[in-house]
C-alpha positions, 0 to 999 in steps of 0.5 A: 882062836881065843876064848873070852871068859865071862857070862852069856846074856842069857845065862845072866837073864836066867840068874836075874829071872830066879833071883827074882822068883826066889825074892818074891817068894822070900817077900810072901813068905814073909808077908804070912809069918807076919801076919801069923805073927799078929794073930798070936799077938792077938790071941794072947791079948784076948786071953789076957783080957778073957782071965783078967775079967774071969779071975780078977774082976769077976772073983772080986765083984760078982758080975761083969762090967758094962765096959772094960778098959785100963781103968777097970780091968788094972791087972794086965799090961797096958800095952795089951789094949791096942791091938797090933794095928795101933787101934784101942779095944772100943775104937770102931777100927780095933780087931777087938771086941768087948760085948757084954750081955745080960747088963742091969745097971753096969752089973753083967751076967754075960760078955763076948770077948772077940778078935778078928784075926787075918789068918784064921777065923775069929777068936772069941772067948765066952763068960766062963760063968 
């Protein structure tokens, strides 16, 4: 009788079945590295933002602004105002958030800076004075 080489269909089954699980198992993984991924991004732009205002702005005028944006806040990178959906700080979909407190006439004694993260809680950082 002569032996045939080759794989058994159900050999070939078990090799696809595991491949499959191992590749659903990549794209998850992946899937939260990337988001991780995000929320550092983030993170980094709200402390950004956070010492922009505390050791800039605030050190050179004595109060916080009702509003921040590139124009009054010109110390840190440009590219840290959009979070990393595309979305701008101010536009209703952005991940972050300036509120300020305390306000009479433009001049601030208090703000919130906050970003909504997707793996963690939300990261918020408070007026240091």
């Amino acid at each position: 009788m002569d032996k045939k080489s080759g794989f058994t269909i159900l050999e070939i089954i078990i090799v696809a079945i595991f491949s499959s699980l191992l590749l659903i198992l990549f794209f998850v993984q992946k899937s939260n590295i990337d988001a991780m991924e995000r929320d550092e991004d983030r993170k980094t732009a709200i402390n950004a933002m956070y010492y922009a205002l505390e050791e800039s702005f605030y050190k050179s005028h004595g109060y916080y602004p009702e509003s921040i944006s590139e124009e009054n806040i010109t110390v840190i990178d440009p590219a840290l105002w959009t979070d990393p959906l595309g979305y701008n700080l101010g536009d209703p979909s952005s991940s972050y958030s300036y509120e300020p407190a305390n306000c009479d006439n433009g001049r601030c004694k208090e703000y919130t800076l906050k970003s909504t993260l997707e793996k963690e809680s939300d990261y918020i950082k408070y007026n240091r004075s």
